[in-house]
C-alpha positions as a printed NumPy array, in Angstrom:
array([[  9.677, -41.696,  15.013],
       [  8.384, -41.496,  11.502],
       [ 10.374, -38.906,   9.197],
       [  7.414, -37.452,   6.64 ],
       [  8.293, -35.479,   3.64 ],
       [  6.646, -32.5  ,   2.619],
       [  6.479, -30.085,  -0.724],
       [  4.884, -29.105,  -3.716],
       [  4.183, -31.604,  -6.157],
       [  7.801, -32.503,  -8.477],
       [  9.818, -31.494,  -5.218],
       [ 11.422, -35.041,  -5.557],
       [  9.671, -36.38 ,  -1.748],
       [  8.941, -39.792,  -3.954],
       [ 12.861, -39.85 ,  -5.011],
       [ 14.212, -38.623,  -2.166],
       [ 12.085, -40.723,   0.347],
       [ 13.119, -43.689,  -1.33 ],
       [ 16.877, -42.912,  -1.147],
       [ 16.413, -41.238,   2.49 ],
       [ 14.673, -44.679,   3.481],
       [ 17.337, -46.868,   1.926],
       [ 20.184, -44.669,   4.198],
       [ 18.534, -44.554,   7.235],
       [ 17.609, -48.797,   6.867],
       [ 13.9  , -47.623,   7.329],
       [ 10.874, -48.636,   5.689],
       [  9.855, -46.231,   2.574],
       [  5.807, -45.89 ,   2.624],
       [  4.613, -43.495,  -0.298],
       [  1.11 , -41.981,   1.176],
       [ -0.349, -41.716,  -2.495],
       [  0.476, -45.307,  -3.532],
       [ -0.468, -46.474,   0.212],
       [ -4.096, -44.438,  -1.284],
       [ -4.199, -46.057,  -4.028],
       [ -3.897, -49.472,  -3.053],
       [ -6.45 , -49.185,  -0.343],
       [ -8.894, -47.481,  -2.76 ],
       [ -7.982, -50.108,  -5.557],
       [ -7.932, -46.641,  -7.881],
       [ -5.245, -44.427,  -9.117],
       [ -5.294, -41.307,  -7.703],
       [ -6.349, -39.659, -10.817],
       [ -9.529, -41.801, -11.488],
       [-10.539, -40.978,  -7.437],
       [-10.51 , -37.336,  -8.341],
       [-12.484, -37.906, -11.736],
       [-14.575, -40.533, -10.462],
       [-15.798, -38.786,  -6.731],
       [-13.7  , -35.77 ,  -6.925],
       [-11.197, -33.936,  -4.571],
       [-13.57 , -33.387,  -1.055],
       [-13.946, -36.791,  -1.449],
       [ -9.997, -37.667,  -1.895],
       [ -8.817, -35.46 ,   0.557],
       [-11.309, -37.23 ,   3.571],
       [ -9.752, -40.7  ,   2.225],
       [ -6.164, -39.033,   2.532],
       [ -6.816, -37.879,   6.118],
       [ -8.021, -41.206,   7.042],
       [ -5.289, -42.858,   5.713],
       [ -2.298, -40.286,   7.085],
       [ -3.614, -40.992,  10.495],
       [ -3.79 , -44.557,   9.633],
       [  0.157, -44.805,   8.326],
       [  1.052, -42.319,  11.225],
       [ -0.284, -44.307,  14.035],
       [  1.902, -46.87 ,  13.767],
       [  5.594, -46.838,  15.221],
       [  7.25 , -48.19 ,  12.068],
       [ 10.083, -45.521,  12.111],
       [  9.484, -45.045,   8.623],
       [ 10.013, -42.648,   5.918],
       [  6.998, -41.465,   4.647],
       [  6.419, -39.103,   1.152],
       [  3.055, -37.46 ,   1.44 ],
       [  1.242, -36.059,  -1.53 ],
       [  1.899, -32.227,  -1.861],
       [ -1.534, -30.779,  -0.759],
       [ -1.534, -33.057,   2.43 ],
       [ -0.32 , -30.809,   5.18 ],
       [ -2.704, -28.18 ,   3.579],
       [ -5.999, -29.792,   4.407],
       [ -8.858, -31.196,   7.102],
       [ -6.1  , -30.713,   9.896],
       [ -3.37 , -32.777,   8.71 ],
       [ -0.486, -30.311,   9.8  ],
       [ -1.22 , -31.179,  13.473],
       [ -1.221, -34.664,  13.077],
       [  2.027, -34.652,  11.145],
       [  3.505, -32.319,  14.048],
       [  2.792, -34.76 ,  16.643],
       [  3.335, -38.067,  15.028],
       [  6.406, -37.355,  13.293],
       [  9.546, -35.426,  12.4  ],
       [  8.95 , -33.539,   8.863],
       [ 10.817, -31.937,   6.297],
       [ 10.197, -29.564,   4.047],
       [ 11.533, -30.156,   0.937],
       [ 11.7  , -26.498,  -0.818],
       [ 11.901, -25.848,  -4.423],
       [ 12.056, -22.847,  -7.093],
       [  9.07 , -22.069,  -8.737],
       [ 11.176, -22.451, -12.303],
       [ 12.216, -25.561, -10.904],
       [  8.963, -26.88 , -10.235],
       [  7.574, -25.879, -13.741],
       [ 10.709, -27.595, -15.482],
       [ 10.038, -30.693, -14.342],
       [  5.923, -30.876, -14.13 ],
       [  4.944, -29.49 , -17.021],
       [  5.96 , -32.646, -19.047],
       [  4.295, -35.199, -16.454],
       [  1.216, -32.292, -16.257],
       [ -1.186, -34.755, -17.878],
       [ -0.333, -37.764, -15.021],
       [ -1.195, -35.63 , -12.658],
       [ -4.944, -33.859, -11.794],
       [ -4.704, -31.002, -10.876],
       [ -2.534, -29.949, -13.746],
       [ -4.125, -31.851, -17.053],
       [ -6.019, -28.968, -17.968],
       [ -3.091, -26.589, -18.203],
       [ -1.723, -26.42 , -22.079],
       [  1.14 , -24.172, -22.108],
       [  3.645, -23.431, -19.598],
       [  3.113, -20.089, -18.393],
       [ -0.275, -21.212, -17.119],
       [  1.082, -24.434, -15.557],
       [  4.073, -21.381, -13.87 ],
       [  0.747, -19.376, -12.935],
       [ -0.845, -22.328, -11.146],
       [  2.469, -23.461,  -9.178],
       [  2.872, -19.707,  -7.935],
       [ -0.826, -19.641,  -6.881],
       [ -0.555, -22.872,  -5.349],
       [  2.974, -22.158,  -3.451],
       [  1.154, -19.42 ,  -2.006],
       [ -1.556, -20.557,  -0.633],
       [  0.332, -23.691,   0.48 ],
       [  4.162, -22.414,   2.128],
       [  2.247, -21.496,   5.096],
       [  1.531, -25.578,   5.982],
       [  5.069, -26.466,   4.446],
       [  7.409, -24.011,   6.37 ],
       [  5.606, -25.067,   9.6  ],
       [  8.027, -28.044,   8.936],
       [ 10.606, -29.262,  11.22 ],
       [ 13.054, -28.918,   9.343],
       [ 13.805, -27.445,   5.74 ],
       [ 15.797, -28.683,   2.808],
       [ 16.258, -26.381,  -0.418],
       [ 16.631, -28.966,  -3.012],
       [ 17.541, -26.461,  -6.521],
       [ 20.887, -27.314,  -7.689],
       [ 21.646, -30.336,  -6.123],
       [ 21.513, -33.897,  -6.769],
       [ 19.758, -36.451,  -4.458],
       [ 22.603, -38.092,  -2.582],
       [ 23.417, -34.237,  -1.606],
       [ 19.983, -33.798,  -0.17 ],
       [ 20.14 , -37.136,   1.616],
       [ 23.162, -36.094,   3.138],
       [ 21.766, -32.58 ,   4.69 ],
       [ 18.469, -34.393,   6.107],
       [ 20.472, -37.19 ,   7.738],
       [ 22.64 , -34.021,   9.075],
       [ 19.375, -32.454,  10.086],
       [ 18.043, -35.374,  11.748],
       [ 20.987, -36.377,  13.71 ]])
């Protein structure tokens, strides 16, 4: 079964999904990348060019896509994924997910210097808005993640320690 990784934005599921894939033997799929090649567009010019209904129909399309096939792989999905157009349930029956949990400091350390790469935080200038957003956002969105399988709280430790507790998990 696929293992999908879940979390806000800068929770490491690109990182960790990579090392995770490389420890299990499994192919790594990245859903945004796996977006952007089939769009030929970054995700950032599909959100300024047709906006984010329009990316979020393409990223339901495409989860079901990746999930429907029995590749056994890892599988990093962008953090508003399980939040939208139904996309919990199909995670929940097409895979095993993780939830990979972080602080809110933690996640304003390390997005608010890659805020501009990323669109729904370019328009934030200083750090306590870009901390305001993240809270907001966490909010709304820790009801999809903790419906997770599993959960991993990833503050304080380093990535081979975090691929170590989901293989635990998963075993």
């Amino acid at each position: 079964m696929n293992i999908v990784l879940m979390g806000y934005m800068g929770s490491g599921k690109s990182l960790l999904g990579k090392e995770l894939a490389k420890h299990l033997k499994r192919e790594y799929l990245d859903l945004d990348q796996f977006i952007e090649s089939k769009e030929e567009k970054l995700i950032k010019e599909i959100f300024e060019l047709k906006g984010e209904v329009y990316f979020r129909k393409k990223e339901t399309q495409y989860l079901k896509e990746v999930l429907s096939t029995d590749k056994n792989a890892v599988i990093s999905l962008g953090g508003g994924t399980p939040c939208f157009s139904g996309n919990l349930e199909i995670i929940k029956q097409n895979s095993t997910s993780v939830y990979l949990q972080t602080s809110l400091d933690e996640l304003t350390q390390r997005l608010y210097h890659e805020r501009n790469k990323r669109p729904l935080l370019s328009h934030l200038s200083n750090r306590d808005a870009l901390q305001d957003f993240i809270r907001k956002h966490l909010f709304e969105r820790s009801f999809y993640y903790n419906q997770a399988d599993h959960k991993i709280v990833t503050d304080n430790k380093d990535k081979s320690q975090i691929v170590t507790e989901i293989t635990a998990l998963l075993l």
